[in-house]
C-alpha positions in Angstrom: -57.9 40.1 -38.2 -54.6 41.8 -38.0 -52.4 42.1 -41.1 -49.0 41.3 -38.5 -48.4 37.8 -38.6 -47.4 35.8 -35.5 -43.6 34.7 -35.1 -42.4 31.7 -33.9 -40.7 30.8 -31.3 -37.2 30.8 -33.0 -38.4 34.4 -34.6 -39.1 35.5 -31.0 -36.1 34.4 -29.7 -34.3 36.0 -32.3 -35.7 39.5 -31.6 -35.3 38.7 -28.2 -31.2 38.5 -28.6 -31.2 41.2 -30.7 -33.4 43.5 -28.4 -30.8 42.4 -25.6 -27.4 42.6 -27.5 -29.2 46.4 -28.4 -29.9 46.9 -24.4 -26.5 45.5 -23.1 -24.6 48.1 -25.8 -26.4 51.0 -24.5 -25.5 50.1 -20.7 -21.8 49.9 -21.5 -22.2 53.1 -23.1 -24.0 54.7 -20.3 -21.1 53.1 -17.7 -18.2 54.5 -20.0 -19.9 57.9 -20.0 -20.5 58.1 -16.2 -16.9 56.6 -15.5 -16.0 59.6 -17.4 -18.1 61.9 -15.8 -16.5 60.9 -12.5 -13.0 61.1 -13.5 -13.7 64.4 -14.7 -15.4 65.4 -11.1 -13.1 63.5 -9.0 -10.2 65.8 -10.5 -12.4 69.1 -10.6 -13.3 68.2 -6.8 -9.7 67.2 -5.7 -8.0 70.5 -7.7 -11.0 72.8 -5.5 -10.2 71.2 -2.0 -6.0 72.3 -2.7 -7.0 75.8 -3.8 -9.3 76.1 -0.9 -5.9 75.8 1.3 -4.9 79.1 -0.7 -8.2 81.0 -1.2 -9.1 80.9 2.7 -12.1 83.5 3.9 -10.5 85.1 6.8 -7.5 86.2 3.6 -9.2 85.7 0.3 -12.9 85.6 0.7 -14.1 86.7 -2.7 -11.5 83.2 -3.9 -13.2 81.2 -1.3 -16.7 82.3 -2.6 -15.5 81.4 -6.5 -14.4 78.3 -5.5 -17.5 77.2 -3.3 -19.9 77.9 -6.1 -17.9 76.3 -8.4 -18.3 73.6 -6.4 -21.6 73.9 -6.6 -22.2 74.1 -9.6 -20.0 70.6 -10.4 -22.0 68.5 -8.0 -25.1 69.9 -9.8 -24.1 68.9 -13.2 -22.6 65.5 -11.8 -25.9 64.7 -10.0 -28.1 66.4 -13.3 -25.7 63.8 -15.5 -26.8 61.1 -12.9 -30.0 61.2 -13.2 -30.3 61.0 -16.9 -28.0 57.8 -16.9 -28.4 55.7 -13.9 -31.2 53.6 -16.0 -29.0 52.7 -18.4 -26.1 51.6 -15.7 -25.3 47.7 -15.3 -26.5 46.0 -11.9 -24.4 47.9 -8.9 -23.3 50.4 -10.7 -25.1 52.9 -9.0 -24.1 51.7 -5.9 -20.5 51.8 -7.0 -21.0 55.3 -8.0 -23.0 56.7 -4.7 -20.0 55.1 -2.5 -17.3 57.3 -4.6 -19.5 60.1 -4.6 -20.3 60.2 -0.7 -16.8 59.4 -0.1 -15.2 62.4 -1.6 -17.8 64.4 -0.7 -16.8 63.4 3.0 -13.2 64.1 2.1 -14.0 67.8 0.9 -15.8 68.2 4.0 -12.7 67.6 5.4 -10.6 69.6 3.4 -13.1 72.5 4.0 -12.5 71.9 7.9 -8.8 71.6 7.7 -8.8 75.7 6.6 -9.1 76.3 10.4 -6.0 74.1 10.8 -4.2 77.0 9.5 -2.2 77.7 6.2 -0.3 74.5 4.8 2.3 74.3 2.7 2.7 72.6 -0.8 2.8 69.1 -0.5 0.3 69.0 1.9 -2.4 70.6 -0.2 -1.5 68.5 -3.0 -1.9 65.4 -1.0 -5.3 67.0 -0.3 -5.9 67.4 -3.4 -5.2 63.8 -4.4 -6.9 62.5 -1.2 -10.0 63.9 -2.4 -10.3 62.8 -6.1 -8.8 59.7 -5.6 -12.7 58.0 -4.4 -14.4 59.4 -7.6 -11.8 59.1 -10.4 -11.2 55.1 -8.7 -14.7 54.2 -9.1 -14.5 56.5 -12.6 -12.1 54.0 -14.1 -13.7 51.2 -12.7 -16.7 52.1 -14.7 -14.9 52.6 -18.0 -12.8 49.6 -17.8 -15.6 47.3 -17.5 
């Protein structure tokens, strides 16, 4: 005999709610810290691709190296913060996040290819700048919003 005593089904539904209220609190948490996260990337990411237009490796290579590890070393944290969180995400979040992510990822490419284009002046390499953050820190405020 066990000394536990069976619930009903009003006690069971009880727990259930308060199991689920518990499980919904901890997704929104996990969405408002990974909107954050991304935010905090997207701007990292965007301020890198402008200060590659300066730091170019046929002028400034040990700049260039800096800022490519630095690079790095943010999509390694970003993808480390990731995988801790992505079970605690709502439905499509991670899905919401992968799109921003491979979309300024593809826009650093870009900026990284447009060193070739020669040097640019000041406006342009902040529009690069802002051109390249703008997918993650979108889908960054998305997250916390919700």
């Amino acid at each position: 005999m066990s000394s536990e005593h069976e619930l009903g089904p009003e006690e069971q539904l009880a727990a259930l709610g308060k199991a689920q209220q518990g499980m919904d609190r901890a997704s929104g948490y996990g969405a408002r810290l990974l909107g954050s996260y991304c935010i905090a990337l997207g701007l990292l990411i965007g301020g890198l691709a402008a200060l590659l237009q300066i730091y170019r490796p046929d002028e400034k290579f040990a700049g260039f190296i800096v800022i490519m590890a630095l690079f790095a070393a943010a999509v390694l944290a970003m993808s480390l913060a990731y995988g801790k969180l992505y079970r605690s995400l709502p439905r499509g979040y991670s899905k919401m996040y992968l799109r921003g992510f491979i979309a300024s990822m593809v826009l650093y490419a870009v900026s990284v290819a447009l060193i070739g284009a020669g040097p640019l002046d000041w406006p342009a390499m902040a529009l690069i700048g802002v051109v390249v953050a703008a997918p993650l820190c979108a889908t960054g405020i998305a997250m916390v919003r919700r």
